[in-house]
C-alpha positions in Angstrom: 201.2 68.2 237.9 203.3 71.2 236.9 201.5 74.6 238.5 202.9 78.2 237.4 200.4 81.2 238.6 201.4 85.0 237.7 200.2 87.8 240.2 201.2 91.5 240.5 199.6 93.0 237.7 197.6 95.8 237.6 197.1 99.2 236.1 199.9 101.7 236.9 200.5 105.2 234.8 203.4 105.3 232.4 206.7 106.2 234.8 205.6 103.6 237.2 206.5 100.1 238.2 205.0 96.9 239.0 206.8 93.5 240.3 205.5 90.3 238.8 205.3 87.3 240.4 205.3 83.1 239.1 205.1 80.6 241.9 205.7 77.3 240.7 204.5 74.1 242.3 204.4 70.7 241.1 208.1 70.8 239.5 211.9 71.1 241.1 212.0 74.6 239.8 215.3 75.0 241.0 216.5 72.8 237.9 214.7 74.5 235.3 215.2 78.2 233.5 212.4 80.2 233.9 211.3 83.4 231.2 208.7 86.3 231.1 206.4 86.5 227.8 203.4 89.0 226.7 200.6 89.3 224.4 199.3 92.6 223.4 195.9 92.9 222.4 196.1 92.2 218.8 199.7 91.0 218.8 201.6 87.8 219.4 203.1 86.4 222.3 206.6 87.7 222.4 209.7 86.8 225.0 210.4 89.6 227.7 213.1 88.1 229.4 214.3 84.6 231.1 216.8 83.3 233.5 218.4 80.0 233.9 218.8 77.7 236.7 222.5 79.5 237.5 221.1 82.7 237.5 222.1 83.9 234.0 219.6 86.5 232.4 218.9 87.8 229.0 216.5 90.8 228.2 214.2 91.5 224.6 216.0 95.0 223.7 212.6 97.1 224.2 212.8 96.1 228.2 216.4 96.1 228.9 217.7 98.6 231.3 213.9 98.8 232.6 213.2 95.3 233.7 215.1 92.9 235.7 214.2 89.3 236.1 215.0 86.7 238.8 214.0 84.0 241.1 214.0 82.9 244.5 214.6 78.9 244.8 213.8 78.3 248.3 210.3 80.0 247.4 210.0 78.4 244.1 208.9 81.7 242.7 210.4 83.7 240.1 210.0 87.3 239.5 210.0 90.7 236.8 210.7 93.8 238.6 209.6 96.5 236.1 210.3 99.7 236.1 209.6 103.2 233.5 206.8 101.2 232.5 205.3 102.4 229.1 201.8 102.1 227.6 203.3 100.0 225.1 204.4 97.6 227.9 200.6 96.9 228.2 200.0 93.3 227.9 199.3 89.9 229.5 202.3 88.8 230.7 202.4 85.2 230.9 205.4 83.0 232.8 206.8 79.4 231.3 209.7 77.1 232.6 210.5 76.2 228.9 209.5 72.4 230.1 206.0 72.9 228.1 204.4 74.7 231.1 202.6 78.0 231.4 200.8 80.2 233.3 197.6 81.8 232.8 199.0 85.3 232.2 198.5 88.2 234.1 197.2 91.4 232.7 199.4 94.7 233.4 198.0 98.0 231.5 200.2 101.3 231.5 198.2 104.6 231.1 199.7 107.7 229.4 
C-alpha cells in the first residue's frame, strides 16, 4: 500500500520560507513523477509544481522564480523549497505521484 505523508508546514510571515516535505513508502518512487498541489480555503485544488522521474520540473506561473521543487531517491522523499512566501500562498498543500495517490495535505498559512 502506497504511503505519501507531507510535513514542514507551518505559519511563517509573508517574506519568509518554509521547505515541504512527501516521504513516500509503499511504491518505487524513483520511477514515478512526483507534483505539489493546494487548496485554499474556499478554492479548488490547484497544481504548484511537479518533477518527473529524470528530474525535469515545471512551475504554476504565480510560484515560479519563488519555489523550487525536487526529490531525493535514495530517501524516497520529495520536496518544495519555498521562498517570498505570500499570504496568498496560504493553503493546504497536498503531494501526489500522479499514480492515484495522495497525501493528506499539509497546512502552510502566510501572515501579512
Amino acid at each position: 500500500q502506497v504511503q505519501l505523508v507531507e510535513s514542514g508546514g507551518g505559519l511563517v510571515q509573508a517574506g519568509g520560507s518554509l521547505r515541504l516535505s512527501c516521504a513516500a513508502s509503499g511504491s518505487i518512487f524513483s520511477l514515478n513523477a512526483m507534483g505539489w498541489y493546494r487548496q485554499a480555503p474556499g478554492k479548488q485544488r490547484e497544481w504548484v509544481a511537479s518533477i518527473t522521474s529524470g528530474g525535469v520540473t515545471k512551475y504554476a506561473d504565480s510560484v515560479k522564480g519563488r519555489f523550487t521543487i525536487s526529490r531525493d531517491n535514495a530517501k524516497n522523499t520529495g520536496y518544495l523549497e519555498m521562498n517570498s512566501l505570500k499570504p496568498e500562498d496560504t493553503a493546504v498543500y497536498y503531494c501526489t505521484d500522479y499514480s492515484g495517490n495522495w497525501g493528506k495535505g499539509t497546512l502552510v498559512t502566510v501572515s501579512s
